[in-house]
N, C-alpha and C positions, 0 to 999 in steps of 0.2 A: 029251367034256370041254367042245368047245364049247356043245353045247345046257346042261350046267350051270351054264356062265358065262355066259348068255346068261339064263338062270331065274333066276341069285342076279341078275343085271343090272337084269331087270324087278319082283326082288321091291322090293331094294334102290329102284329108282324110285317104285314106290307108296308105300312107306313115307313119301320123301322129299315127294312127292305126298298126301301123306295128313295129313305134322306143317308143310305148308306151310298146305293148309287150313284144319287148324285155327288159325294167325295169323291167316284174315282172316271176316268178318261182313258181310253185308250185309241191310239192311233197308229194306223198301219202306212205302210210303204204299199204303191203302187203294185208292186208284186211281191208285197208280205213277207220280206226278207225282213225289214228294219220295225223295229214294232217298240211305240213310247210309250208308257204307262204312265197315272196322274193318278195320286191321291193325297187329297186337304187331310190335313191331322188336325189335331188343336196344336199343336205346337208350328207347324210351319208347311208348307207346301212341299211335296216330294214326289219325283219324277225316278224312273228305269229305265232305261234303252239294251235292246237286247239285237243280236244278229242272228237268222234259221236258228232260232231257241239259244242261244248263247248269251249270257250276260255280259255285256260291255259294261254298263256302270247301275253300281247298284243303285240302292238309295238313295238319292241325294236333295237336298234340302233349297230350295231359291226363296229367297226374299230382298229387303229393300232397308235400307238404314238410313235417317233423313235425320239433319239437324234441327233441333228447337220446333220439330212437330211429328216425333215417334216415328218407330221402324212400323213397315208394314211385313210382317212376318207372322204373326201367333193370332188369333184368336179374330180368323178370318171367315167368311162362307162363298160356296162357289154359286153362282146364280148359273142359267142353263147354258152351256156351252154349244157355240155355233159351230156348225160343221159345214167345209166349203173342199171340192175338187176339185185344184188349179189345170187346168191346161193350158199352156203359152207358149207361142211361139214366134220366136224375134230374133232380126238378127243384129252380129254385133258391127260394128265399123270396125276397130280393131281388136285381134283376139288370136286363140289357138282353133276358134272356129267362127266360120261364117255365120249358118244357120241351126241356130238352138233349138232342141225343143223340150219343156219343159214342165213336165208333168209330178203330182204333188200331192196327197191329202194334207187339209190344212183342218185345226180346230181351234179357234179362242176358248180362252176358259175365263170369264170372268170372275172376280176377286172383291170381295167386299169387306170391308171394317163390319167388326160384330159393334162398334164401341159406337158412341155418338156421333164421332163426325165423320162416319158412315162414305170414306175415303173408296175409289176405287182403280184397280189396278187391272189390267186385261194379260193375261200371257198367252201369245200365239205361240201356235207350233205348224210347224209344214214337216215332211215328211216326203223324200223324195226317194227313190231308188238308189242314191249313192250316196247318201246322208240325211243327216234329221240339222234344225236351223230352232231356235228358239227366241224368246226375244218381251222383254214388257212395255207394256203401252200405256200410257196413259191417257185417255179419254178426256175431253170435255165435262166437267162435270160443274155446280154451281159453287160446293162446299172446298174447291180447292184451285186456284189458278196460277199456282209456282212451285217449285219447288229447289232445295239445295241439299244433294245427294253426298252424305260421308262415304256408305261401302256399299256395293251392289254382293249379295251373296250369293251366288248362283256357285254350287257346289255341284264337285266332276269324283263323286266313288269309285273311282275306274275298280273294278272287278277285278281279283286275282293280282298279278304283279308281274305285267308285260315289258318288255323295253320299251325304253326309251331313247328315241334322236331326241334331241332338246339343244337351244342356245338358251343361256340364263346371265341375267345381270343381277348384282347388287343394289342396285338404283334404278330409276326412272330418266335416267338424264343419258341418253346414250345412242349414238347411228346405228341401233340394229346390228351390230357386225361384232361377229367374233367365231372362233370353235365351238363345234358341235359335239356334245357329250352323249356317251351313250352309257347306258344301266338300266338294269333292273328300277320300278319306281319306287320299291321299298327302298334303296340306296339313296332318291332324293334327301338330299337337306332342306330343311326349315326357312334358313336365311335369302333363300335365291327367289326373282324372280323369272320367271320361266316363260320366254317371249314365243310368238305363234307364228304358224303352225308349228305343233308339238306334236312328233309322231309316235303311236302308242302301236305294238308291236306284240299282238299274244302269241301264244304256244300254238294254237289251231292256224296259224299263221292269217288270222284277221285282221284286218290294220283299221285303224283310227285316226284321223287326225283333227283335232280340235284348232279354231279359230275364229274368227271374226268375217263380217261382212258388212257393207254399207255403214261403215263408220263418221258418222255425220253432227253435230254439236255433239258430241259426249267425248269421252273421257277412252283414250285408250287400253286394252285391257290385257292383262298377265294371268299366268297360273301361280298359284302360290302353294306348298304344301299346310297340310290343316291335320292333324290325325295320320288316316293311313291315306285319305284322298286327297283331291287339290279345290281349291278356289279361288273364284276370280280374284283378281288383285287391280283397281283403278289407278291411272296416273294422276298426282294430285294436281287443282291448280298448283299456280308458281308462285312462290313466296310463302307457302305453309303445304303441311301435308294434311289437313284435315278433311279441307272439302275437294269431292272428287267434278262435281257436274252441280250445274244452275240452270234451271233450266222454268221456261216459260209453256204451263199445258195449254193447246194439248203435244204430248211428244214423247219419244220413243225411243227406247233402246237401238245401240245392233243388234243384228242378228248372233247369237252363240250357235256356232257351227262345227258340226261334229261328219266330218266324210269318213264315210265306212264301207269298206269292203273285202270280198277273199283275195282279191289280186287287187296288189299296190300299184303297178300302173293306173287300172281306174280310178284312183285318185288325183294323179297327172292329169288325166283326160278330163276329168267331171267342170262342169259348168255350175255348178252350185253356188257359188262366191257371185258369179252376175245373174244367175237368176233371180237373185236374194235382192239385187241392188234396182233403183230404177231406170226406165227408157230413159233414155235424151230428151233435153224440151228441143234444141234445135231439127230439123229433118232435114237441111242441104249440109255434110260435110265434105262436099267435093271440093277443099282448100286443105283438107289433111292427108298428109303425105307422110305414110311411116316409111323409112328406110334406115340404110347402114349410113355411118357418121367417121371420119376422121376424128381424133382425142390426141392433139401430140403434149397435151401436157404427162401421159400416160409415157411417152417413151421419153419423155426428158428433154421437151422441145425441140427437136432433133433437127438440125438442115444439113445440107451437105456442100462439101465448099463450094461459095458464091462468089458472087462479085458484088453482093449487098450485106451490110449488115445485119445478122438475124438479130431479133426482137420482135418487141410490141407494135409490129408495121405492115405497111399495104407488100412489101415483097412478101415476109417471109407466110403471111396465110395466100397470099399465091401459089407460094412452090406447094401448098397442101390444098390449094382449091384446085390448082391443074391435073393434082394427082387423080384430084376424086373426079373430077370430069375425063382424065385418061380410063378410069377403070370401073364405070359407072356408079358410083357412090353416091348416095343420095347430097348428105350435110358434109360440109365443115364446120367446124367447130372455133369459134372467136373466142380465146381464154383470156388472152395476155402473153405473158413471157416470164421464164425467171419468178416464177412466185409471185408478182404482181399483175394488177388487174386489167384490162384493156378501158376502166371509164377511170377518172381522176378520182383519187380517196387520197387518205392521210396513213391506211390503215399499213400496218408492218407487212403483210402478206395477202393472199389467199383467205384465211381464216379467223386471223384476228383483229376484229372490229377497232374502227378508229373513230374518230369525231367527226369528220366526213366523205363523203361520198357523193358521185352524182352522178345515176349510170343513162340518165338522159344525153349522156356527152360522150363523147370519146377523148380517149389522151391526145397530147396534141400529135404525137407521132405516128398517129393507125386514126386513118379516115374510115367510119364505118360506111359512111354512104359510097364511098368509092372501090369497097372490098362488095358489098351486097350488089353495085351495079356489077362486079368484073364476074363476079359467081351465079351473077344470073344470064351472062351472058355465053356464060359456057357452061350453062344447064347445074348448077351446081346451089343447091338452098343452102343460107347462112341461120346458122342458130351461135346462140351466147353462153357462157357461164355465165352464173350472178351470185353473189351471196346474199343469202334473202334479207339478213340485215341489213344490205344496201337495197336492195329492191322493193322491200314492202313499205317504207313510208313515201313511198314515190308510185305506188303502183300503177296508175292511172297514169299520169305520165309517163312512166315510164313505157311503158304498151304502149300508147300512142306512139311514143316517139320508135318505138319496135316496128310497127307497123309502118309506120313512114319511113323508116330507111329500107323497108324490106327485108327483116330480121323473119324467121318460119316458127321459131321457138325457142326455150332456152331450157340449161339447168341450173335448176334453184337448188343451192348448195349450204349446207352446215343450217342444217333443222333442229334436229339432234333431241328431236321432246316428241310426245304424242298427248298432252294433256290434252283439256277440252279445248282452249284456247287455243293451240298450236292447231288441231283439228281443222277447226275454223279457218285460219289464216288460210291451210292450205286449199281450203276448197274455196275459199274466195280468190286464190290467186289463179286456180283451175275454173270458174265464173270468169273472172275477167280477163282470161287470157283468151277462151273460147269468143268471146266478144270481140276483143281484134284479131281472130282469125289464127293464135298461136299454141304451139304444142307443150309440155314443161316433162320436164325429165327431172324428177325429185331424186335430192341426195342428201346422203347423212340423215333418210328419212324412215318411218315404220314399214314393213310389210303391207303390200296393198291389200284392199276389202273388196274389189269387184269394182271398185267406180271407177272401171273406167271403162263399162257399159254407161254410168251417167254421164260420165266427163270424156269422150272419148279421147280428147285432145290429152289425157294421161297418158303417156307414150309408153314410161318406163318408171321403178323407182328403184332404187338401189338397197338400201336396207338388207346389205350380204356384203360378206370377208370376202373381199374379193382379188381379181389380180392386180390391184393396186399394190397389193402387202408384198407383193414379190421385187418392190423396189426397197422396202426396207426391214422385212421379215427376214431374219437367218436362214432358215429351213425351207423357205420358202412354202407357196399353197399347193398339197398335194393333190394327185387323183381321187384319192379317197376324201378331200375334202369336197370337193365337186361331188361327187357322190352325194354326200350327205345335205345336202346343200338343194340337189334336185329333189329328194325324197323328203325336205323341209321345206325352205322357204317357198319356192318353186311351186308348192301346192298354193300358195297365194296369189298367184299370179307375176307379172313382167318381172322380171328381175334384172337390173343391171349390172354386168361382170366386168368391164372393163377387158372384152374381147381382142383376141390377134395379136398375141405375140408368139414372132415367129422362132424367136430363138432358142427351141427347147434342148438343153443339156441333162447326161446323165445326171442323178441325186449328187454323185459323190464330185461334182463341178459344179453346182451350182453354186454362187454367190450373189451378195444385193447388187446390185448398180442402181441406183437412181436413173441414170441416164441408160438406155439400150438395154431393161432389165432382161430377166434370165426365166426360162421356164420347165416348170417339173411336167411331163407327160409328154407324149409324142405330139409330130406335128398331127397326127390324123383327130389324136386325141383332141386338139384345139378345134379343128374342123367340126369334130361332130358337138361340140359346145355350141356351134352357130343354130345346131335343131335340136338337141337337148334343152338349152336353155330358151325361153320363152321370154320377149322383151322386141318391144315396136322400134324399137331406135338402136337395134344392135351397135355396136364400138367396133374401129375397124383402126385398132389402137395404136397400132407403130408406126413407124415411121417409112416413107416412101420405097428408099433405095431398099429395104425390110421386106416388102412383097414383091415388088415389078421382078418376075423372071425366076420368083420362087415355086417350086413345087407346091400345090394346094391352092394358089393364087386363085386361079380361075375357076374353084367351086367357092369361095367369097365373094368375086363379080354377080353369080347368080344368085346364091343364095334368099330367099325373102326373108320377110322380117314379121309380117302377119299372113295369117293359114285360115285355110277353108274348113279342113279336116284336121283331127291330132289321135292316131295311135299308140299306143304304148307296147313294143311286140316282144321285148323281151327287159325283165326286170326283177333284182335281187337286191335289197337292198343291203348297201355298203361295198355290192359288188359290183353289178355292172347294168347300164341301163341304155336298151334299143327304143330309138322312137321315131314314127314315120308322120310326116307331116304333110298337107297334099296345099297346093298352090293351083286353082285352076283346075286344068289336066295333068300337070307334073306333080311328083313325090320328091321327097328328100329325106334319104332315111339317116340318123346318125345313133352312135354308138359312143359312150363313153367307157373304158372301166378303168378298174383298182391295181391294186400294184402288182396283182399273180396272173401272169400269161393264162391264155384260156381258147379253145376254139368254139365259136356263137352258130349256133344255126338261126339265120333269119329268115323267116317264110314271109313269098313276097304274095300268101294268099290273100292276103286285103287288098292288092290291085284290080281295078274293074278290068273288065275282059278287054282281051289286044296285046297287042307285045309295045314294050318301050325299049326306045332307044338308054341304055343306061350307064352313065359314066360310074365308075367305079376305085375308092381311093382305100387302099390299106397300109397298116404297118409293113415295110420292107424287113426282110429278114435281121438287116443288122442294126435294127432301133436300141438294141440294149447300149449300142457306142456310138449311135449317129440318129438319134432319134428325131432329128427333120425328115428323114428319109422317108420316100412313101412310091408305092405302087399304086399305078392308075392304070386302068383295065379299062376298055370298051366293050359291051354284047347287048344282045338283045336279051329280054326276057321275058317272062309273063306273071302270071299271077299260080302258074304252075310251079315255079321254083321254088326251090330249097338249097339255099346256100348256105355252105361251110364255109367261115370266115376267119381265121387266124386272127385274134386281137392282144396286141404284145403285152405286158408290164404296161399299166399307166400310159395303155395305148387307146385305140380307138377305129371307126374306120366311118366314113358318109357315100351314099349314094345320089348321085340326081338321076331322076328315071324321067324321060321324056316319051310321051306319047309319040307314036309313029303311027 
């Protein structure tokens, strides 16, 4: 009898041993650095991510909140989780690299209702060497074919109490842009919503950055504080704030993405964001052309005395199409004039919407077919502003009529939402812009997700305080706000800054000008923004007589605008950030820093073997009172060197290294 009780003892224990197991998951990184942990409670779903044994986020809780048919959260079972090895390799059309390669443990964990109508939810996970990506799915199933999502819970316990970079709004209704705050996260408040990337900053000097990837029908998403951690926060539709997503199964979350590592650079560098996202359906993009862009709305529509009247006309985008065909610039840019638009509207400006509009046409005074013929004929591509309220009830025609005059792409301006709905719009207007053959440049939009591995024709998007504010910010945008700005938003991908202005003055002389505005940080400082900042359609923002014959000019004519390679060689954050970028056989290396003079060593050991011819541009001694000033150097070098580089106050310095 005893050895019976003693067999049903040990069966009875496996069993319990065995329905234990299956509550928990674990999955590793490629090289066992990042490692996820998964276990079903009865109360809710709960995940860890840890760094070489470190705890990044404890406990944290993921479920689903649905209106008028129960949250899927408590009193759930795991059925048997598939385990899958991604390896992939793809390249991008436009990017900070060419050739990706991309390697991954992945696991679903399927999710089942204990309750009758036996509902089911999948959560994958991937698991890469510079970050973990998560994300719920919803399957095909008979018992369930829609759904409308109030709150997604997907809970972030960050461990301990690291800093924080953070941008945070009070609302949902906003262009992404503002100052970057920094604290401790026990200092967060309650009331803020906390936009992404959000850089998390521990004491072992690990970094985090949490965000999104392939953002597609759903609902854009925030950190919110909860306790002592954070969670998601959804943009509601528009017109109420209850329901976040509608959505028709089967369908999917984005991805929730967490980049981690010991050095912050690899965070700049990592590909995770487009791995996460899908290939392109097209395969011939040999009609997309990233390059640098003329913006004279950026310096105050500037000309210089003429013999025509400046305006909304075929001269004055001349005197800016000649410029860019004298200095090889890829676009000019067709705004308008004076705050209004270059198609016929009713509207007061730029931004605020009127009763009509019609950008199938031009004003009668700017012929568009006769600026796209004069621009093509001296090598020079025309792209448009547009406010998308004029643009998207017209979209189809309107593109068509882009294409027929010869228009290469536009920017779709004042978005200023990330709901589901907004979502939508924009990737229908990145659909059918790809379609006639054009590129968009989104502004007053969210942080990008990686799509534009799907949509290559996403050039750039804006969503960053950028140097537009220095036409009418007091204080003007400091170094240290660029700073903060690469070590945030920048982990997103393209960013548009509203590059090249040439006119930088000390702090204590800066003032706004709307028109010829004014800039804080050296000229070199601006230069090396052209390879620091990452964005297809760089701005080459001021005005004409502003660079012909200025120092630094001729590292702008060269500079590219998408990279084969992207290193990161020297990086502090708040303080100063080197980043080398290769084009081809050529490098470009640039430097931004903060406002404390400092001397950088840059090792130029990431160069393949050979010497390059390399031009060479630094702060000049006397930048503290004439900070245009710059030194250019010519020598050869290799990949043997180590250079000492003197980098001023709110200076900077860029290299072009040409193979010999």
């Amino acid at each position: 009898m005893k050895i019976i009780k003693a067999l049903i003892g040990l069966i009875l224990l496996c069993i319990v041993q065995s329905a234990l197991a299956q509550k928990k998951v674990s999955l590793k990184s490629p090289d066992g650095n990042i490692r996820f942990a998964f276990t079903l409670t009865k109360e809710k779903p709960l995940y860890q991510v840890s760094y070489k044994s470190k705890a990044l986020i404890n406990n944290s809780g993921l479920g689903l909140l649905f209106k008028d048919s129960g949250n899927f959260v408590s009193d759930l079972k795991m059925l048997k989780p598939v385990y899958k090895t991604g390896n992939e390799q793809y390249d991008l059309v436009v990017g900070k690299a060419k050739h990706v390669i991309s390697n991954y443990q992945e696991v679903t964990i399927p999710l089942m209702e204990s309750a009758a109508a036996k509902r089911m939810i999948n959560i994958v996970v991937r698991v890469f060497n510079d970050g973990l990506a998560f994300r719920y799915e919803f399957p095909q199933q008979k018992n369930w074919n829609a759904y409308t999502l109030t709150d997604e819970n997907s809970e972030f316990n960050i461990a301990g109490d690291p800093q924080l970079r953070i941008l945070s709004f009070k609302n949902y209704t906003s262009s992404h842009e503002g100052e970057y705050q920094k604290m401790p996260l026990s200092q967060l408040t309650k009331n803020l919503l906390v936009d992404m990337p959000a850089l998390f900053e521990y004491p072992n000097k690990t970094y985090m950055a949490i965000t999104e990837a392939s953002l597609r029908d759903y609902a854009g998403m925030y950190l919110g504080k909860r306790g002592d951690g954070l969670i998601s926060k959804l943009s509601p539709l528009p017109g109420q704030i209850e329901i976040k997503v509608k959505a028709i199964i089967p369908h999917h979350t984005p991805w929730r993405v967490m980049m981690i590592s010991d050095r912050v650079g690899a965070l700049i560098e990592s590909n995770i964001l487009t791995n996460l996202n899908e290939p392109p359906k097209q395969k011939d993009y040999s009609w997309l052309k990233p390059g640098k862009t003329s913006f004279h709305w950026w310096n105050g529509d500037v000309t210089p005395d003429t013999s025509f009247t400046p305006g909304a006309n075929f001269e004055t985008n001349k005197y800016y199409i000649d410029f860019c065909a004298r200095n090889h610039i890829e676009y000019h840019s067709v705004i308008g004039y004076g705050g209004f638009s270059w198609y016929p509207t009713n509207w007061a400006g730029y931004g605020t919407p009127g009763t009509y509009s019609d950008v199938t046409k031009s004003i009668a005074s700017l012929d568009m077919q006769k600026i796209c013929d004069y621009a093509k004929s001296n090598g020079v591509n025309i792209h448009v502003w547009v406010n998308w309220h004029a643009l998207y009830p017209q979209l189809e025609a309107a593109f068509t009529q882009f294409e027929k005059w010869g228009i290469k792409g536009m920017m779709v301006d004042f978005l200023d939402r990330d709901d589901q709905l907004m979502v939508k719009i924009q990737e229908e207007i990145l659909q059918r812009a790809e379609a006639h053959h054009l590129f968009i440049q989104f502004h007053g939009a969210y942080k990008p997700t990686g799509m534009s591995r799907t949509y290559p024709n996403e050039f750039t998007r804006e969503g960053s305080y950028n140097y537009e504010n220095n036409k009418w910010r007091a204080m003007g945008l400091t170094p240290e706000h660029d700073l903060d700005l690469a070590f945030t938003r920048l982990l997103a991908g393209p960013t548009d800054y509203h590059l090249g202005g040439f006119r930088a003055v000390p702090p204590s002389e800066f003032k706004t000008h709307f028109i010829r505005p004014l800039m804080l940080g050296t000229r070199c400082h601006m230069l090396g923004m052209y390879v620091v900042m990452e964005s297809y359609l760089h701005m080459v923002a001021d005005y004409p007589q502003a660079y012909e014959g200025q120092p630094g000019f001729d590292f702008l004519q060269h500079v590219p605008t998408v990279w084969d390679e992207t290193k990161v060689l020297n990086a502090e954050t708040g303080g100063y950030l080197t980043i080398a970028r290769r084009y081809g056989d050529d490098w470009y290396v640039g430097t931004i820093n903060n406002s404390e003079g400092r001397t950088l060593k840059i090792n130029l050991d990431f160069l393949p073997a050979g010497t390059y011819n390399a031009e060479l541009y630094q702060d000049a001694p006397d930048v503290a009172t004439q900070p245009n000033h710059l030194i250019k150097a010519v020598k050869s070098l290799s990949s043997k060197d180590l250079l000492d580089i003197p980098i001023a106050a709110g200076g900077g310095q860029v290299m072009r290294l040409v193979r010999e």
